[in-house]
C-alpha positions as CSV (number, residue, x, y, z in Angstrom):
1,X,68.3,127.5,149.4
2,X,71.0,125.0,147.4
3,X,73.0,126.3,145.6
4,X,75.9,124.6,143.0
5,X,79.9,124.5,143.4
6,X,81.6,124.4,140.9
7,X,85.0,123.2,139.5
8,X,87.1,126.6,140.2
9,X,89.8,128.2,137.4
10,X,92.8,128.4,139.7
11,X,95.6,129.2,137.1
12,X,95.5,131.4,134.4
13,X,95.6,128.3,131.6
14,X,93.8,126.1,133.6
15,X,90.9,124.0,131.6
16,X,90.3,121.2,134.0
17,X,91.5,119.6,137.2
18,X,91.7,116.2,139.2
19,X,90.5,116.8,142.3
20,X,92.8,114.9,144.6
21,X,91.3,115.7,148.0
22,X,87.9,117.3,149.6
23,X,88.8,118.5,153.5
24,X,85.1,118.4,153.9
25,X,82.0,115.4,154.5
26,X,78.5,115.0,153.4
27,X,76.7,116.8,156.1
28,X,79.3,119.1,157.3
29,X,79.2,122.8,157.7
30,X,81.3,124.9,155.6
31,X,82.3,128.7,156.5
32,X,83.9,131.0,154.3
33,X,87.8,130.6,154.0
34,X,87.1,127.1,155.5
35,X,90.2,124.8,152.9
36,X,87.6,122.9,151.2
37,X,89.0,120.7,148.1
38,X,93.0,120.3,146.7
39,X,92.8,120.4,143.1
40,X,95.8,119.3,140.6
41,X,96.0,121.5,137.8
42,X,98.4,121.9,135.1
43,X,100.9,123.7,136.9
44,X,100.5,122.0,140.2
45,X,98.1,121.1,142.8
46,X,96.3,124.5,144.6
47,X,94.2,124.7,148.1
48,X,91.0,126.2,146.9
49,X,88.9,127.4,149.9
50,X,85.2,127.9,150.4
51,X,83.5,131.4,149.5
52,X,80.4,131.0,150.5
53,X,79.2,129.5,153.8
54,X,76.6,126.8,153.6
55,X,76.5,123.0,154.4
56,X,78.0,120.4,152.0
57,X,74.8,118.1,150.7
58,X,76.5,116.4,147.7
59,X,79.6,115.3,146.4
60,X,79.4,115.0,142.2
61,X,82.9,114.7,141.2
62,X,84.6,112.2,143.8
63,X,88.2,112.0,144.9
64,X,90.6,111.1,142.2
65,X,88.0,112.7,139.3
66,X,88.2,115.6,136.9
67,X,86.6,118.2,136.5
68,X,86.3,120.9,133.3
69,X,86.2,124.5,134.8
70,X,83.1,125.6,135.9
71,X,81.9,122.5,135.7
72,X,79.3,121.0,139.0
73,X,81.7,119.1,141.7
74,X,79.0,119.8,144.7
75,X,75.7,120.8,145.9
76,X,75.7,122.5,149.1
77,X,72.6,124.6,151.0
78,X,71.9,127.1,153.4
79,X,70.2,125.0,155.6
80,X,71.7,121.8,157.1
81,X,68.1,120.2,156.8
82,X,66.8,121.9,153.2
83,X,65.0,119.7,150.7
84,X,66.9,118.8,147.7
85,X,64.1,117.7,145.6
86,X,63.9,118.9,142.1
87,X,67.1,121.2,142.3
88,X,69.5,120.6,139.8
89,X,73.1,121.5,139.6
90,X,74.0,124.1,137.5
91,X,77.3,124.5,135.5
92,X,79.1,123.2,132.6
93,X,78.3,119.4,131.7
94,X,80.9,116.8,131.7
95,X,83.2,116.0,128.5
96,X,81.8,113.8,126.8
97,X,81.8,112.6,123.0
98,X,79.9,115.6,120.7
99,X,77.1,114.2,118.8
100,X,76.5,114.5,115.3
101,X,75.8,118.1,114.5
102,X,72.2,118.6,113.0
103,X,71.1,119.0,109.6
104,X,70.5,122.8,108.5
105,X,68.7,124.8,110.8
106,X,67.4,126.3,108.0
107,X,64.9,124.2,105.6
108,X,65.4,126.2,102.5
109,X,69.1,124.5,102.4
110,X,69.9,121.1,100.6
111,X,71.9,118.7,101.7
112,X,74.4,119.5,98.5
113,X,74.1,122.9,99.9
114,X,75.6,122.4,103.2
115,X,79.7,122.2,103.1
116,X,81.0,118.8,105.2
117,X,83.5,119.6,108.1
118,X,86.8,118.6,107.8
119,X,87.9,116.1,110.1
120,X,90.9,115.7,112.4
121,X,93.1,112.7,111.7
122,X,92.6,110.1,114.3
123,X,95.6,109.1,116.4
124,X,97.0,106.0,116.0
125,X,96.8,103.2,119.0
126,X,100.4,102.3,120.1
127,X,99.5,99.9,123.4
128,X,102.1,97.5,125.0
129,X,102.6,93.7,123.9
130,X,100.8,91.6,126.9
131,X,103.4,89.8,129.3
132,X,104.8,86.4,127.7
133,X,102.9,84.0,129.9
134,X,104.6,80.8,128.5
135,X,108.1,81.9,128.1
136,X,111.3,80.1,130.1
137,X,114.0,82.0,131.3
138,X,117.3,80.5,130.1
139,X,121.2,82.0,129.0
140,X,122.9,81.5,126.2
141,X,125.7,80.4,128.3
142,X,125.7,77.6,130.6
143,X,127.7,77.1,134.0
144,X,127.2,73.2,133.1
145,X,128.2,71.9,129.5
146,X,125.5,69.2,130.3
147,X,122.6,71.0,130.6
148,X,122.8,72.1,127.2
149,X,121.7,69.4,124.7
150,X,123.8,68.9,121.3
151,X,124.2,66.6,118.6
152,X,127.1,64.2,118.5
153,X,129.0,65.9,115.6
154,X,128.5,69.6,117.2
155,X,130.1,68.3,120.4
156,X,132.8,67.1,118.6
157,X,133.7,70.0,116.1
158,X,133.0,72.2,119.3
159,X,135.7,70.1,120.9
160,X,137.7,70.0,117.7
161,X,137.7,73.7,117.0
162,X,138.2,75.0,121.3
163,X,134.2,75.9,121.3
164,X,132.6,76.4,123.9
165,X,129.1,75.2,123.0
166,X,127.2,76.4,126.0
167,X,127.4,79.5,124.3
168,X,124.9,79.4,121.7
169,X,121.3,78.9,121.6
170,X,120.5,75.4,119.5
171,X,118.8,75.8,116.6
172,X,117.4,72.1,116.8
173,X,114.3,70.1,118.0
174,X,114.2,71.2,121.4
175,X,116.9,73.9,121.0
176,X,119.3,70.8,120.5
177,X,122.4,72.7,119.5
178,X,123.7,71.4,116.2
179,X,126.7,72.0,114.0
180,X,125.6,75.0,112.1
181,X,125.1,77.2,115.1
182,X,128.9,76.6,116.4
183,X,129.6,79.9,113.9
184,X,128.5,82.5,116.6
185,X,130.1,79.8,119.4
186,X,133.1,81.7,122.0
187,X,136.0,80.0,122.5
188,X,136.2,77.6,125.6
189,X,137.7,78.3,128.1
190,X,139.1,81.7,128.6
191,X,136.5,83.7,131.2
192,X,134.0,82.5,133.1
193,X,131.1,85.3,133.2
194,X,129.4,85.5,136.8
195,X,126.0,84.1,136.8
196,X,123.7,86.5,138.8
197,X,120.0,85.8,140.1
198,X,117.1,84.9,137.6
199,X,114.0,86.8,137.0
200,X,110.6,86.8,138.6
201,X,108.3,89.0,136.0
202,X,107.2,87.8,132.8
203,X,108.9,89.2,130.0
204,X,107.0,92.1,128.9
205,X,105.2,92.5,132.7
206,X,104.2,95.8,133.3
207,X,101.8,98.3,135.3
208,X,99.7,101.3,133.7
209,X,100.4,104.2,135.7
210,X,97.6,106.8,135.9
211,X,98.6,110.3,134.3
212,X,98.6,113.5,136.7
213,X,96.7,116.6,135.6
214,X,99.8,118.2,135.5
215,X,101.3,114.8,133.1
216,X,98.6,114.5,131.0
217,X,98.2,118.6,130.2
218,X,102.0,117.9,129.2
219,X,101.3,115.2,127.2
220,X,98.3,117.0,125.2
221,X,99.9,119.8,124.1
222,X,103.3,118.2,123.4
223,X,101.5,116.2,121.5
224,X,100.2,119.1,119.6
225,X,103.1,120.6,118.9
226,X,104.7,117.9,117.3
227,X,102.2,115.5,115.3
228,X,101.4,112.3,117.6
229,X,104.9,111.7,119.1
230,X,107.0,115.0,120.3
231,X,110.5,113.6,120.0
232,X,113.6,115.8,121.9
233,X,117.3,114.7,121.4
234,X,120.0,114.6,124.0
235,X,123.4,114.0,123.0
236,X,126.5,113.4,125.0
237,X,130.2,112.4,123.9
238,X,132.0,110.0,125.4
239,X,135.9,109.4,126.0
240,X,136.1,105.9,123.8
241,X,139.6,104.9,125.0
242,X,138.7,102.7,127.3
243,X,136.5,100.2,125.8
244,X,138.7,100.4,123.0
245,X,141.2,99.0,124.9
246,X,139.2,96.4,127.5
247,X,138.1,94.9,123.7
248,X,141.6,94.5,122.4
249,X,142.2,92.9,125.8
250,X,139.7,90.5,125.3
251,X,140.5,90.2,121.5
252,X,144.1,89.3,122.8
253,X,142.3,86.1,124.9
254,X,140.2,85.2,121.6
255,X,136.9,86.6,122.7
256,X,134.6,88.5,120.2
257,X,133.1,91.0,121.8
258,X,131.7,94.3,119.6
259,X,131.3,97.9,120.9
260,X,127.5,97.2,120.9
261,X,127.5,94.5,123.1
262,X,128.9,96.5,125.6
263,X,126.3,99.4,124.8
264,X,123.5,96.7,125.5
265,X,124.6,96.0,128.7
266,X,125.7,99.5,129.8
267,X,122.0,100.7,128.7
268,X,120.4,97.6,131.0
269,X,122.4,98.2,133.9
270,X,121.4,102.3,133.5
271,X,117.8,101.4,132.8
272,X,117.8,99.5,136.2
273,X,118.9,103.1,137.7
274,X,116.0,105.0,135.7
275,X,113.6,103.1,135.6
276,X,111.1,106.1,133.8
277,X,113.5,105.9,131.0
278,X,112.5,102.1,130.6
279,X,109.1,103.3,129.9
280,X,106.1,103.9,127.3
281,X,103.1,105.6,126.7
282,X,99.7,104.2,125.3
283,X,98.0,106.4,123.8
284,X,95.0,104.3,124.2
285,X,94.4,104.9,128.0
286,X,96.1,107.9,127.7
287,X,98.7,106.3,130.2
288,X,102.4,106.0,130.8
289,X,103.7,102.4,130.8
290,X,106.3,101.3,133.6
291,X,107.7,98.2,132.4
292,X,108.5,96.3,135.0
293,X,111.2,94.1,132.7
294,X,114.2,95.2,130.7
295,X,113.8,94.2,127.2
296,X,116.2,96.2,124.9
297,X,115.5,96.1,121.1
298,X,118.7,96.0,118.8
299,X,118.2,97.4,115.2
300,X,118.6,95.0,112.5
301,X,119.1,96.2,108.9
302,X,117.8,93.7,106.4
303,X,116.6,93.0,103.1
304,X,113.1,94.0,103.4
305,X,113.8,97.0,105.8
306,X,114.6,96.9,109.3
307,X,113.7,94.9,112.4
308,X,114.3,94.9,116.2
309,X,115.0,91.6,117.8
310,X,114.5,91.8,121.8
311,X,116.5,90.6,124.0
312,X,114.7,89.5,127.0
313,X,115.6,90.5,130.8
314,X,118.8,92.4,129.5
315,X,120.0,93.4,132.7
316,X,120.3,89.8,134.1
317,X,122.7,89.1,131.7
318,X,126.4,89.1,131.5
319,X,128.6,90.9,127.9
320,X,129.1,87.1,126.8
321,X,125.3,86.2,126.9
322,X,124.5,89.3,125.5
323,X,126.9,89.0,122.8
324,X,125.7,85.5,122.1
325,X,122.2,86.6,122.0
326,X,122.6,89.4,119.6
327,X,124.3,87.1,117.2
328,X,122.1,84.3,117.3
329,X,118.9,86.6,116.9
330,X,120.7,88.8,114.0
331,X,121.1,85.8,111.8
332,X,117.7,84.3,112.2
333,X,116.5,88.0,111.4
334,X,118.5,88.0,108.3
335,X,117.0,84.7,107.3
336,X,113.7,85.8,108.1
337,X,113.1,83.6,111.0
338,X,112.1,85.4,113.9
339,X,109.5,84.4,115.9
340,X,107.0,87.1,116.9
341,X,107.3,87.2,120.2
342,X,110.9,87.8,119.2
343,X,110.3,91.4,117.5
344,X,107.2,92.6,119.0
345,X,107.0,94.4,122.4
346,X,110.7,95.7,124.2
347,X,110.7,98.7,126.5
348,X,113.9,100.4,125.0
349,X,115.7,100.1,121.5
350,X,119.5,100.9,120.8
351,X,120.2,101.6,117.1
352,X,123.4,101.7,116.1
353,X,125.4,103.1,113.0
354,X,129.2,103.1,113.8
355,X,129.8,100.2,111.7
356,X,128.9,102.4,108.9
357,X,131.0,105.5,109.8
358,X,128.1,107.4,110.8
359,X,129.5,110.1,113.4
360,X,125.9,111.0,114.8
361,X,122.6,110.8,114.2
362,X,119.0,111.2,115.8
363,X,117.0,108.1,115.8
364,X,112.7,107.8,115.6
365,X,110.8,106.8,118.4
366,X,109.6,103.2,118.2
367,X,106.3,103.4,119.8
368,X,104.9,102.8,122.5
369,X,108.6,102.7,123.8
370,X,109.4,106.1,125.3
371,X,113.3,106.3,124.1
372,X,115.8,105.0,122.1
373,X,119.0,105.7,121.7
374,X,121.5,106.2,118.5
375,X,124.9,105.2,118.8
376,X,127.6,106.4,116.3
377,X,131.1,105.4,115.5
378,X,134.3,106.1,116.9
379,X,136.4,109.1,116.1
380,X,140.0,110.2,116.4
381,X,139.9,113.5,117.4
382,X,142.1,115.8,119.3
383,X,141.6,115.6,122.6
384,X,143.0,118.2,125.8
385,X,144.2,115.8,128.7
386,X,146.0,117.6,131.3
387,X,146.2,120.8,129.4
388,X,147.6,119.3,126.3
389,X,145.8,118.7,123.1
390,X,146.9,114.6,122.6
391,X,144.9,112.0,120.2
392,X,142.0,110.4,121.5
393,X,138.9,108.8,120.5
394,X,135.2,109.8,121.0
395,X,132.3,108.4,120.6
396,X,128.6,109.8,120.2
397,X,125.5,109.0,122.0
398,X,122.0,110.5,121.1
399,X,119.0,109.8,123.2
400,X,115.6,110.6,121.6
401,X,113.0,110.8,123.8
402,X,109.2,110.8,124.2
403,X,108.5,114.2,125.8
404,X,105.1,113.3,127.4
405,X,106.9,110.3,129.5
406,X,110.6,111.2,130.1
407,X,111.6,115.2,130.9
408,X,115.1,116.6,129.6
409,X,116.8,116.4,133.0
410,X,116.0,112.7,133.3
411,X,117.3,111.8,130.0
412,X,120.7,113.8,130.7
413,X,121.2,111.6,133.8
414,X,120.1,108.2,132.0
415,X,123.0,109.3,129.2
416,X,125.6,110.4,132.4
417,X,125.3,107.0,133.7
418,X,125.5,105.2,130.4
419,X,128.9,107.2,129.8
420,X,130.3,106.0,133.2
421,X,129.8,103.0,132.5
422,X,131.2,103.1,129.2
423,X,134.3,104.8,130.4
424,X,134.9,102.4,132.8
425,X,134.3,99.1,131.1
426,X,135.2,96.6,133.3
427,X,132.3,97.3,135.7
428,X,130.3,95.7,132.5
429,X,132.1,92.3,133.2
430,X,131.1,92.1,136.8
């Protein structure tokens, strides 16, 4: 006679399982203790074999599915040859949506009389931006002065003042750089930035990445414990010395560079290293998002609140470009500006508050972005260098991080490589 298998508890919190492999065909004969189906449960993926000796009719729940416990995954008989007509499966029935509970059983009982259910709060949908399909890749700086169009009178303050005008963005028709944006020019002529490869994704490109059993039990009860986005901090000090002095180097040559540009580019050159840190989750397919482009956010405190330009393909570009970038994009946020395309997407954000003396600080999530990372001021503190207690300078770095995407150990080595970076600076300049 058939008979039903079903979805088997194999941990002790175990509520349902992907089954990633049957060792079995339609048709074939099973005998007991015969490895029958792999399942991935929460705490990781389990041999289950057969019990019961029989012949495998039916396949229900197909490579790749899940299954609730005790729910129907196969039909096998006793007989290779036994009808099948009429039998069906028994078990627990699929998840699906719960319909509307009926009115009251009982008909003596008004509908004032019967007490409404509260309902959970629906999450909220945070999805990625779609890839910019129209968008040109193109630097702020320029190996050739020419390519760069610029009104008469911004050439000539430009060559008044020592600017070097290929590194702005123009402000004009057909980004025609004009007089006004020569305030966030470099000076000419001092260092010549390598120019590396361009990109092949769109800006925003990126690939959903189908949650394991073991991921997406993670991610539910995370998710629980802390309302809609579990948040864990990781911070690490850094020695500050060093950038401290490669920026009074370049001060001493006339170039502007802040400690933030250099953060930006550390943080896109360690992204490229971690690639699960430049990440996301959408809560919508209940999927982790692997951007496939690095496009850091820089927090932007204006009137109205705050804002996170993007700068697009980070890692392609050099601390000058960067630098440029920022600047140009903070002032059109200030003046309201901003395109959308501008502010809305990014797979990692940097917010800084050093400027303002803030020592440290643990910064929100900015969904569906996975991390972001809080960057506080420099300190003089005493410091122990070769056994002696000497001055030195420190500065703070906090990573907050979306538990249900990126694990503590990861974030700790995304942070380690950000500080080597840091602490040796001029790798930033290659």
């Amino acid at each position: 006679m058939p008979f039903t298998l079903t979805m088997p508890k194999l941990s002790p919190t175990m509520e349902e399982g992907t089954l990633v492999k049957w060792h079995k065909k339609v048709g074939d004969q099973v005998k007991a203790g015969d490895l029958l189906i792999e399942v991935a449960t929460d705490k990781a993926t389990v041999e289950f074999n057969a019990i019961d000796p029989g012949f495998l009719r039916e396949i229900i729940v197909q490579e790749g599915g899940e299954a609730v416990v005790n729910q129907p995954i196969a039909v096998m008989s006793e007989k290779k040859d036994e009808n099948l007509n009429g039998y069906k499966p028994e078990g627990i029935a699929p998840k699906t949506a719960e319909a509307p509970k009926e009115a009251a059983k009982n008909p003596s009982e008004t509908p004032s009389q019967i007490q409404p259910q509260p309902k959970a709060a629906a999450q909220p949908i945070f999805a990625a931006e779609a890839p910019l399909e129209n968008y040109t890749f193109n630097r702020p700086r320029g190996a050739i002065e020419e390519r760069h169009k610029a009104s008469p009178a911004a050439r000539r303050v430009a060559q008044e003042k020592g600017l070097d005008i290929t590194s702005v963005k123009g402000s004009g028709p057909d980004g025609r750089v004009m007089t006004r944006d020569l305030e966030t020019a470099q000076p000419a002529g001092k260092v010549t930035f390598t120019h590396r490869d361009e990109p092949t994704e769109k800006p925003g490109a990126f690939e959903l990445e189908k949650l394991s059993q073991m991921r997406k039990v993670i991610a539910q009860r995370l998710q629980e414990a802390k309302t809609y986005l579990p948040h864990f901090y990781v911070t690490l000090t850094i020695d500050a010395e060093p950038l401290e002095a490669l920026r009074d180097q370049l001060r001493n040559l006339d170039i502007k560079l802040t400690y933030n540009d250099f953060i930006v580019r550390a943080c896109a050159l360690a992204l490229r290293q971690h690639p699960n840190v430049n990440s996301g989750y959408d809560s919508a397919n209940q999927a982790i998002i692997r951007f496939k482009t690095i496009d850091v956010c820089v927090a932007v405190s204006i009137p109205t609140g705050l804002i996170t330009p993007i700068i697009r393909h980070a890692d392609y570009k050099s601390v000058g470009e960067l630098s440029a970038e920022v600047r140009h994009l903070a002032k059109r946020a200030k003046e309201g500006k901003l395109d959308s395309h501008e502010y809305k997407g990014g797979s990692f954000t940097i917010s800084n508050l050093g400027m303002y003396g803030v020592t440290e600080f643990q910064a929100i999530l900015n969904p569906p972005q996975a991390a972001i990372l809080a960057v506080g001021g420099l300190l003089e503190v005493p410091v122990v260098r070769n056994g002696v207690v000497v001055p030195g300078k420190i500065m703070n770095l906090t990573l907050s991080s979306d538990h249900r995407v990126v694990d503590g150990v990861a974030a700790a080595e995304f942070l380690k490589t950000v500080q080597g970076f840091l602490e040796n600076p001029a790798s930033l300049l290659i």
